[in-house]
C-alpha positions as CSV (number, residue, x, y, z in Angstrom):
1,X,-12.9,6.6,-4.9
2,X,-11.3,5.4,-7.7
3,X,-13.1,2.3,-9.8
4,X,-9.7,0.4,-9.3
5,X,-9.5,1.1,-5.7
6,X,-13.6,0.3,-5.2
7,X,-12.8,-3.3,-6.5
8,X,-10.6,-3.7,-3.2
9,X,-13.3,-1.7,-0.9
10,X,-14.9,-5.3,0.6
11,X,-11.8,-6.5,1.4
12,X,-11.5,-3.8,3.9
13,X,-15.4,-3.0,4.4
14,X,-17.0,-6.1,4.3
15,X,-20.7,-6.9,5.6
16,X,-20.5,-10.5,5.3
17,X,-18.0,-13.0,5.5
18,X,-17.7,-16.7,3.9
19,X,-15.3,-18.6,5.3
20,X,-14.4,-21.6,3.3
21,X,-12.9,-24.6,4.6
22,X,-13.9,-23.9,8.2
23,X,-13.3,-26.5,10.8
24,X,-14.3,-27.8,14.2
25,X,-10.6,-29.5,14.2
26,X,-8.3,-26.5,16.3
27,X,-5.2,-27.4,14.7
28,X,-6.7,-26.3,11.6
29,X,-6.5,-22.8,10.5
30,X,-10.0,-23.1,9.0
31,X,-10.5,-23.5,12.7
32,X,-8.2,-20.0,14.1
33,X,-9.0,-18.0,11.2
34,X,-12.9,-18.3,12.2
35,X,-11.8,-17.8,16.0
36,X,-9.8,-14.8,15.5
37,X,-12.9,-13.6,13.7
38,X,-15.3,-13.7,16.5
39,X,-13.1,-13.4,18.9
40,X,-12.1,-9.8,17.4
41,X,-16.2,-9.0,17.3
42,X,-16.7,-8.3,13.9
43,X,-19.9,-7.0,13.7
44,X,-20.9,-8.0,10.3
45,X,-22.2,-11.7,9.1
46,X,-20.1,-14.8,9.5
47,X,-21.3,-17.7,7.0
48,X,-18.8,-21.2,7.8
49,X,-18.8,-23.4,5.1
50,X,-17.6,-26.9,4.8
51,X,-19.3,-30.4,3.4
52,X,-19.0,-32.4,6.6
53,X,-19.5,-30.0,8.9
54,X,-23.0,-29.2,11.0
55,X,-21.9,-26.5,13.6
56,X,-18.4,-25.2,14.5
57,X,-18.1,-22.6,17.5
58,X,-21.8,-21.9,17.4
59,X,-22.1,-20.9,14.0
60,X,-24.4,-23.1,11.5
61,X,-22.4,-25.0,8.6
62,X,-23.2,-24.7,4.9
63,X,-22.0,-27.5,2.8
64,X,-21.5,-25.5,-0.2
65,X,-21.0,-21.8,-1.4
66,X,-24.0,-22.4,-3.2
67,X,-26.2,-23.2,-0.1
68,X,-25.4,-19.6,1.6
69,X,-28.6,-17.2,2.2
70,X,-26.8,-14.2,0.7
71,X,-23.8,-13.8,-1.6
72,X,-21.1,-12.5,1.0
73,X,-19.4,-9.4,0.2
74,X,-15.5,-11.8,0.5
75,X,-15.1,-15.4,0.5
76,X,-11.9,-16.3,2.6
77,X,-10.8,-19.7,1.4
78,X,-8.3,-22.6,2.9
79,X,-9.4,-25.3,1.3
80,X,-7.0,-28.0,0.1
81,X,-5.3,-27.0,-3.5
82,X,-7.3,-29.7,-5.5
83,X,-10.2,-27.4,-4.4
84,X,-9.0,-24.3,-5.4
85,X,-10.5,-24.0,-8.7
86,X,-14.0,-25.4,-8.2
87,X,-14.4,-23.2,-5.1
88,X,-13.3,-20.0,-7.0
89,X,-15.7,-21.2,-9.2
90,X,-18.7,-21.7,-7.0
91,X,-17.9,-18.1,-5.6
92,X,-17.9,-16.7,-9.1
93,X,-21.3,-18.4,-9.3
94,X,-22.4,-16.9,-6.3
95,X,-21.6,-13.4,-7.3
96,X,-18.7,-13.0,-4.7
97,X,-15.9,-10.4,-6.1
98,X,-13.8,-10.4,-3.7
99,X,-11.1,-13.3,-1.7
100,X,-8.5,-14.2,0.4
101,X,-6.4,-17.6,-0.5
102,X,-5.1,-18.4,2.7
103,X,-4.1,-21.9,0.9
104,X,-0.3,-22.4,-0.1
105,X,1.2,-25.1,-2.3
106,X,1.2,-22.9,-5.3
107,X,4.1,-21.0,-7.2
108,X,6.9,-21.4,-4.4
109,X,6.3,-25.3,-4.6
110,X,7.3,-25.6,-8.3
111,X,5.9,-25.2,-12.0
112,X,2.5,-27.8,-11.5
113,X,1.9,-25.4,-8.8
114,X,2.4,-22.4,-10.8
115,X,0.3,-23.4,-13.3
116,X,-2.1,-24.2,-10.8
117,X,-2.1,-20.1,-9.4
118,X,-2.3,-18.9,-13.2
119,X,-5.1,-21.3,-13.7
120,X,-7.1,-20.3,-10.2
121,X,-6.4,-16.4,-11.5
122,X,-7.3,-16.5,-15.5
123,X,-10.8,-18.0,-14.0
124,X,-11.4,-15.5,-11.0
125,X,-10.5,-12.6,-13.5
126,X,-13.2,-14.1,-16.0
127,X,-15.6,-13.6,-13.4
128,X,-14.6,-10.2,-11.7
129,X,-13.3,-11.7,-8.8
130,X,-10.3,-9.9,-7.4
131,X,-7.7,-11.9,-5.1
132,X,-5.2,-12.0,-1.9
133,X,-2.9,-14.6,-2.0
134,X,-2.3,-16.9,-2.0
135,X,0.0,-19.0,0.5
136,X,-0.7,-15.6,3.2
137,X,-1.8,-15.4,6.6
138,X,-4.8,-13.1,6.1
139,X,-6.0,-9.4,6.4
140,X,-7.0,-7.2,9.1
141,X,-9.1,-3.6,8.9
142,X,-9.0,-2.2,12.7
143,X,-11.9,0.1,12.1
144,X,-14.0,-2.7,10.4
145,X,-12.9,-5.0,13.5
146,X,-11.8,-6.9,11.1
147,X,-9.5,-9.6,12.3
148,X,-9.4,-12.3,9.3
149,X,-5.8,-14.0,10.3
150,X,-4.0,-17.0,11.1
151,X,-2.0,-14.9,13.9
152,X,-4.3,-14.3,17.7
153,X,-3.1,-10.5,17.0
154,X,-6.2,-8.0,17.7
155,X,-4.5,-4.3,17.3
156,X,-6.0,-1.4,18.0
157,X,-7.2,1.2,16.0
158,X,-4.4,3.4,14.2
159,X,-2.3,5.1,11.6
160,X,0.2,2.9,10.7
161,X,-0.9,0.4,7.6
162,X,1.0,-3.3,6.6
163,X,1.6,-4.7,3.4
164,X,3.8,-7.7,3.8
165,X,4.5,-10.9,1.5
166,X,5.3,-12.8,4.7
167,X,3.1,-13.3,6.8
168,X,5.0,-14.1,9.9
169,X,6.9,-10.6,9.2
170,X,4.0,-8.8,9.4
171,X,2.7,-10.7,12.4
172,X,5.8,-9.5,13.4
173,X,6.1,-6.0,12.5
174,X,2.7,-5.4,14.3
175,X,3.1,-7.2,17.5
176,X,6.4,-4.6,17.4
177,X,4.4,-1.7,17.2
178,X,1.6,-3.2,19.5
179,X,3.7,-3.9,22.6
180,X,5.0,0.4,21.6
181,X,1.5,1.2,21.7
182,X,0.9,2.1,18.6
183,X,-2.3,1.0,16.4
184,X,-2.7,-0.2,12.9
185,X,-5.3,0.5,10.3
186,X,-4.8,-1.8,7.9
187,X,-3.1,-5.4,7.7
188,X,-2.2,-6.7,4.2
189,X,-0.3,-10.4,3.9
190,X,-0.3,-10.2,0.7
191,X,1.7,-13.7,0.0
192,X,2.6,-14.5,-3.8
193,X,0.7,-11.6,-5.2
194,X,-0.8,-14.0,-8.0
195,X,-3.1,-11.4,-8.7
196,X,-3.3,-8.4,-6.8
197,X,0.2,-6.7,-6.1
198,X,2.0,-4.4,-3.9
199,X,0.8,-2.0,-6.1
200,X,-2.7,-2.4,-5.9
201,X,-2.6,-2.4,-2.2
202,X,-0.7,1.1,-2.5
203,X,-3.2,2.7,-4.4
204,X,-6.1,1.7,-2.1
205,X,-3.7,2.9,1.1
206,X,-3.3,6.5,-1.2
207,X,-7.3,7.0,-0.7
208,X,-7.7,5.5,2.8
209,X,-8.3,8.3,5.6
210,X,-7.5,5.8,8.2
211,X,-3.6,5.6,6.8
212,X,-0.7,7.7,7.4
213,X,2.2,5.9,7.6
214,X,2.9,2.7,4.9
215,X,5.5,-0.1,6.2
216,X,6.0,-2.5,3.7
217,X,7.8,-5.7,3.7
218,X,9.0,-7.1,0.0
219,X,10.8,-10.3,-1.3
220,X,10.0,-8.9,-5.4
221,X,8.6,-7.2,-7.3
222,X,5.9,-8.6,-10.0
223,X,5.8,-5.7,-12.1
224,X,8.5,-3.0,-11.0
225,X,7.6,-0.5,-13.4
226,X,4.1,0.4,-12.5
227,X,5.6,-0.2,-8.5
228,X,7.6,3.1,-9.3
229,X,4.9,4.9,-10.9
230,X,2.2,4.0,-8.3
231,X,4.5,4.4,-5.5
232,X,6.1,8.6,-6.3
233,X,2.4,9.1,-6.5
234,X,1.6,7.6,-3.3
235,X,4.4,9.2,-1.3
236,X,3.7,12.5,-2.1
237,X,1.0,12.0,0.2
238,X,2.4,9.6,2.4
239,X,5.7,7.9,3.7
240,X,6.3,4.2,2.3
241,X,8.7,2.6,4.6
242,X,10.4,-0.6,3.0
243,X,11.8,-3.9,4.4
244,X,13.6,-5.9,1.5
245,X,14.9,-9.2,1.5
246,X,16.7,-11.2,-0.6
247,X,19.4,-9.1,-1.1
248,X,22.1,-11.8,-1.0
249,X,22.4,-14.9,-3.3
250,X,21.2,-16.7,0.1
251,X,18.4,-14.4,0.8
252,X,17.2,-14.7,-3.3
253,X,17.0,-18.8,-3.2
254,X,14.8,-18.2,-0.1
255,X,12.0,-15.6,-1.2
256,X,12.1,-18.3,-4.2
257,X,10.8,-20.6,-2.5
258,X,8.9,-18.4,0.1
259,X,6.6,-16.6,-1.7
260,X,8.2,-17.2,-5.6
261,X,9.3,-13.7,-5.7
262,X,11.5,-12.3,-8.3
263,X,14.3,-10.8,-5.7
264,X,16.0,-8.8,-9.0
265,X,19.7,-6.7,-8.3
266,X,19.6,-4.6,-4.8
267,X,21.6,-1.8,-6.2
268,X,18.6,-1.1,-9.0
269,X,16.2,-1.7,-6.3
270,X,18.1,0.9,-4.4
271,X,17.7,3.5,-6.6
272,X,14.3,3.0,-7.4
273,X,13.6,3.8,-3.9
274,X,15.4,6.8,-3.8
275,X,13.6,7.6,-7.1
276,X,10.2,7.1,-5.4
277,X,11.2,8.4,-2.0
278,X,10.6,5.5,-0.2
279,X,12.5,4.9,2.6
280,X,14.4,1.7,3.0
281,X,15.5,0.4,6.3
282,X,16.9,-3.2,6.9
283,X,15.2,-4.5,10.0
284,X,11.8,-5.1,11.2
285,X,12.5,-3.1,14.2
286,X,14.1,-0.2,12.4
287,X,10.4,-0.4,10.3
288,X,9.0,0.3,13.6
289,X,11.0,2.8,14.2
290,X,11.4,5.0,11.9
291,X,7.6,4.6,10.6
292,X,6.4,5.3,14.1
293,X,8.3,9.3,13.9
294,X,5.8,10.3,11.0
295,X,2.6,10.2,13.5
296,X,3.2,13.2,15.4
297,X,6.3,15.1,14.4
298,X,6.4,18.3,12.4
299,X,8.6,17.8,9.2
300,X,12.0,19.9,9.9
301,X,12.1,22.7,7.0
302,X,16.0,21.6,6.7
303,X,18.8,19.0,7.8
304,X,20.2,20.9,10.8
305,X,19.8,19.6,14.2
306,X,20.2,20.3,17.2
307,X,21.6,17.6,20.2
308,X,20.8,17.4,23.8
309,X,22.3,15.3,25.5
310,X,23.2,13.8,29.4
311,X,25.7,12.2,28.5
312,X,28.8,13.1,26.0
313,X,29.1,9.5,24.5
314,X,25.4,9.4,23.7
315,X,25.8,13.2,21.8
316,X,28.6,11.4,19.5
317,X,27.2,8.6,18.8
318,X,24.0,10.6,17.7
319,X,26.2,12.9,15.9
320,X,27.9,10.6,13.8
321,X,24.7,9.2,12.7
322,X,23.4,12.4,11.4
323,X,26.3,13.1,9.9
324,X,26.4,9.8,8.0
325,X,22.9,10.4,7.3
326,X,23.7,13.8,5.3
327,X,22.6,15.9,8.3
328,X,24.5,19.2,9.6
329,X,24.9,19.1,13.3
330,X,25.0,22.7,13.2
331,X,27.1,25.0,14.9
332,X,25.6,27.0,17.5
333,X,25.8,31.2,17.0
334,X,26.8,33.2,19.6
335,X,23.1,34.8,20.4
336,X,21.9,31.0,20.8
337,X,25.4,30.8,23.1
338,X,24.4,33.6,25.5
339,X,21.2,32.4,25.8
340,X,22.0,29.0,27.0
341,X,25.0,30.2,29.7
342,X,21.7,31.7,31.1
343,X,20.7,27.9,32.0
344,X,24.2,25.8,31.9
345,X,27.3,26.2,34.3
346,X,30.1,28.0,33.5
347,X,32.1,24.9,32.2
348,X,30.1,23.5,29.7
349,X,31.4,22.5,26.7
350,X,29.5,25.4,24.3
351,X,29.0,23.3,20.9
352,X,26.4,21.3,20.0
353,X,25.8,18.4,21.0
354,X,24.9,20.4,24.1
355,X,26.2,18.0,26.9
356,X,24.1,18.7,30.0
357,X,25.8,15.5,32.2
358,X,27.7,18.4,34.4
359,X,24.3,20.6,35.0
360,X,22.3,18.7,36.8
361,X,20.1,21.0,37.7
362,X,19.7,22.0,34.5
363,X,16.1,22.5,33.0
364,X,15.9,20.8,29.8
365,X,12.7,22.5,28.7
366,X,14.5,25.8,29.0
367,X,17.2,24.2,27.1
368,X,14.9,23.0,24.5
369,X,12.8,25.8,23.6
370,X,16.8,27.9,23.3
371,X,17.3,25.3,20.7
372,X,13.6,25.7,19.0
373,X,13.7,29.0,18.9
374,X,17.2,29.5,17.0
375,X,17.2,30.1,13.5
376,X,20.3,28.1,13.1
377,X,18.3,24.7,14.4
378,X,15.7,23.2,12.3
379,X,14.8,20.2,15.1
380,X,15.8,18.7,18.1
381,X,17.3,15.4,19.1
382,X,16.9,14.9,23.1
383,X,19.0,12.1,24.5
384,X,18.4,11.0,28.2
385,X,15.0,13.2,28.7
386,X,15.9,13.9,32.4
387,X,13.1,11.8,35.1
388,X,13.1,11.1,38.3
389,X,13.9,14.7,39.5
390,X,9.9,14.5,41.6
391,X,11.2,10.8,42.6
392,X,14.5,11.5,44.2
393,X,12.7,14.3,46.1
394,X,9.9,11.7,47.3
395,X,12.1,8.5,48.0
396,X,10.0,8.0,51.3
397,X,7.2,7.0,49.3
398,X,9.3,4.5,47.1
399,X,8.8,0.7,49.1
400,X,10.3,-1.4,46.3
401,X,12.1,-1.2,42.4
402,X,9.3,-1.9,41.1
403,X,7.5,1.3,42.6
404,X,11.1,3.4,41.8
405,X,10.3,2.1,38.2
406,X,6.4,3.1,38.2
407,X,7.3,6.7,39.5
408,X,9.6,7.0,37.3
409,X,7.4,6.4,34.2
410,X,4.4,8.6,35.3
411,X,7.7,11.2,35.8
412,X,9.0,10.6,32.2
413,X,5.3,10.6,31.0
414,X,5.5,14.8,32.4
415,X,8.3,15.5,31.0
416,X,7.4,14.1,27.3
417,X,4.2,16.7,27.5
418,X,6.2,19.7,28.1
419,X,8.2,18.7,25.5
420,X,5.2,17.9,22.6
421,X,3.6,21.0,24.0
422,X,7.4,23.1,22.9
423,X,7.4,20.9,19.9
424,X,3.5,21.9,18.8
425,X,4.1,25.6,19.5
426,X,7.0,26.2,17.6
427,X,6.4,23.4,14.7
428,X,9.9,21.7,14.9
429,X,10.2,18.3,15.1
430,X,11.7,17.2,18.1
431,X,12.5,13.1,19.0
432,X,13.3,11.9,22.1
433,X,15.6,9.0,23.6
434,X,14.8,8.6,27.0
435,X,16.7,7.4,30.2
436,X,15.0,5.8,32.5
437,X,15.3,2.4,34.6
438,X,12.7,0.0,32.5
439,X,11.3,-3.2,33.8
440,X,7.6,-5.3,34.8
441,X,4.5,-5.4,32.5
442,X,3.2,-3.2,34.7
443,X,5.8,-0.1,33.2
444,X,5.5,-1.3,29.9
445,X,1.9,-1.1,29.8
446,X,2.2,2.4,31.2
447,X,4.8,3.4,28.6
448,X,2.5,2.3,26.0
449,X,0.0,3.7,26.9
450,X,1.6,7.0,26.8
451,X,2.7,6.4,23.3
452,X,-1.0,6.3,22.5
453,X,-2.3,8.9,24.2
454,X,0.7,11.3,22.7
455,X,1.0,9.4,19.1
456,X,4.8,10.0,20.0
457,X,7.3,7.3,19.8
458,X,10.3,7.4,22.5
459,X,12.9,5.8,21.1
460,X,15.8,4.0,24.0
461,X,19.6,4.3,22.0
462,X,20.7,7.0,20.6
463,X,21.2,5.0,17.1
464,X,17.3,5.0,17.2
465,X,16.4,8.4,17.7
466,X,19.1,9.8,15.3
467,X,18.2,7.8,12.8
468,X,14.6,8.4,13.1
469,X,14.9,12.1,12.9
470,X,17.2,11.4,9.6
471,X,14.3,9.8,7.9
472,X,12.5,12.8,8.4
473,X,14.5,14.7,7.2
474,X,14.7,12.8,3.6
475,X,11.3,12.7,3.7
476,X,11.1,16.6,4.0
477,X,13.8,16.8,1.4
478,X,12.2,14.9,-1.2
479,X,8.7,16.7,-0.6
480,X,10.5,19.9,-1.1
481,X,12.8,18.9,-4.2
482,X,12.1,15.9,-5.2
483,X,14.1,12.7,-6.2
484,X,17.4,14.5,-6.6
485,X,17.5,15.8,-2.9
């Protein structure tokens, strides 16, 4: 590990905890952010501190920083801003090098509070001290259990890391992939990035064996041109996915004010991406998404793809997104032909997308693994994954919607395995819409569940699954040529 990226290590790893500006009042966040830490079991040592305080949920109360036992490995501080300095000060004092400033009222409130940031960083830099924040809503580490936030969000263990300058985007962002089953390795609110940046974050993620997949939310950038040298680095090992606001005159006032971000021209921020290969999308679900494809699926050796589809207004609407995308919905030879009249009827429509809504008998796997083993097809789009064949056969056993719905999952839940098992053996990407009746906790819970066990997102338009398997595609292409692809 780096000696850059070791500076950020107990922010991630820490043993012991200070929490300044605790509180016994629960509409403080001194008061959630100490909850949230229990409550998520971390296992290391929790010190509160705070002057009028004697015991807040069961933990003794230091009145100073000065007062604590050991010097904690991360002080995380919401105390008031006319604070800010001497605390910073009596963790430098300490020995602490490492903290989270939960506090806002700083650069986004005007210049005194600007000069307040660039005062509490010139004296944490004096001492060594490296800093989050401030005005964010916390960190989390999953395999640390390591839940240090504002936001009663306990995610499991994953792949998929966070760097956000809001806070309530990435709360956001990871209840999104939360209720998808999907887990999370690291949580970054990284606020107005008075002293460590986007950046910094990136080149810790670059090293972490937890992280696969980076989604990122940004209002500005401090310092673009290291960004773009930090960031073609990083994704050559990994996929950055990118959220940017403040793309409009509107949006630019607001990430002013937010987090004082400098939202600079959108067209040069465009190209920067492309530079870098990371890969912009413009919603927090679309983040989701399309970050959510890189867990599992091979990366397609080129932009042809093959459509499957039960229904011909889903195959278009797929099709036009690839196309718009840059992919080639390829044409199907006649040896890939032959071998599909083997499975279709004689009136289907012989192109690609192949439409199976007038086979219904029709086995998709067979269908699939045509398409997988064709040199012409470089990965698979599957709209409609067919279900409920074993339900309609067993609608004696079916009391209620709600058991329709169930038996319909743990159908849907079959299918997907014969299809990762395809997808595994023949190393082509294949993403899948599916279409099924949805509804009850009970089915989501199940679906999620799923999505863990498998690590394979299922996506429910076919907007979503096209474009997912497009990002992977420029991902594959800029791994394989670089920028210019």
């Amino acid at each position: 590990m780096s000696q850059a990226v070791g500076r950020l290590e107990p922010l991630f790893s820490p043993r012991s905890v200070a929490l300044v500006g605790a509180s016994n009042d629960p509409g403080k966040w001194g008061f959630i952010v100490l909850l949230n830490l229990i409550n998520g079991r971390f296992p290391g040592k929790i010190y509160a501190v705070n002057p009028r305080q004697k015991e807040i949920l069961g933990l003794q109360v230091y009145h100073s920083v000065a007062e604590l036992p050991e010097t904690p490995d991360l002080a995380v501080i919401l105390v008031p801003l006319s604070s800010i300095l001497q605390v910073i000060q009596d963790c430098l004092d300490k020995g602490i090098k490492a903290g989270v400033v939960i506090t806002a009222g700083f650069a986004e409130v005007g210049d005194r509070g600007q000069q307040m940031e660039r005062d509490m960083v010139r004296l944490a830099r004096q001492g060594g001290m490296v800093l989050v924040g401030p005005n964010c809503n916390g960190i989390m580490s999953t395999y640390s259990r390591f839940y240090c936030s504002m936001l009663p969000l306990y995610p499991r263990r994953g792949s998929l890391a966070i760097i956000s300058q809001s806070g309530n985007v990435a709360g956001s962002v990871t209840g999104e992939a939360m209720s998808r089953g999907l887990g999370i390795s690291r949580y970054i609110s990284s606020g107005n990035e008075a002293d460590l940046h986007i950046e910094d974050f990136l080149e810790y993620l670059e090293q972490d064996e937890q992280t696969k997949v980076i989604l990122s939310y940004v209002e500005g950038l401090q310092d673009g041109r290291r960004f773009l040298e930090v960031a073609r680095r990083v994704t050559k090992k990994k996929p950055i996915l990118m959220l940017k606001a403040g793309d409009t005159p509107a949006g630019t006032r607001a990430a002013r004010s937010h987090t004082a971000a400098l939202s600079g021209s959108d067209s040069i921020f465009s190209a920067a991406c492309k530079q870098a290969a990371i890969i912009r999308v413009h919603s927090m679900d679309e983040l989701v998404d399309a970050g959510g494809v890189f867990l599992s699926q091979p990366l397609p050796k080129g932009n042809r793809v093959g459509i499957i589809t039960r229904g011909g207004g889903w195959g278009v609407l797929a099709a036009d997104v690839c196309a718009r995308a840059g992919l080639e919905v390829a044409p199907l030879g006649e040896k890939t032909l032959s071998e599909l009249d083997k499975y279709l009827p004689p009136w289907w429509t012989r192109h690609n997308p192949v439409d199976l809504v007038a086979a219904l008998g029709a086995n998709d796997n067979n269908i699939l693994e045509v398409l997988l083993c064709s040199a012409e097809i470089d990965g698979v789009v599957i709209l409609g994954l067919a279900t409920g064949a074993s339900v309609f056969s067993n609608l004696s056993s079916i009391k209620s919607m709600d058991d329709f719905v169930l038996a319909a999952v743990e159908d849907f839940g079959q299918s997907l395995r014969e299809v990762i098992k395809l997808r595994d053996h023949y190393q082509k990407p294949v993403v899948v819409a599916m279409n099924m009746p949805l509804g009850g906790e009970e089915a989501a819970a199940k679906l999620a569940a799923l999505t863990r066990e498998t690590q394979t997102v299922c996506y429910t338009t076919p907007h979503q699954a096209a474009a997912a398997y497009a990002v992977l595609v420029r991902y594959a292409q800029y791994l394989r040529y670089g920028s210019d692809a």
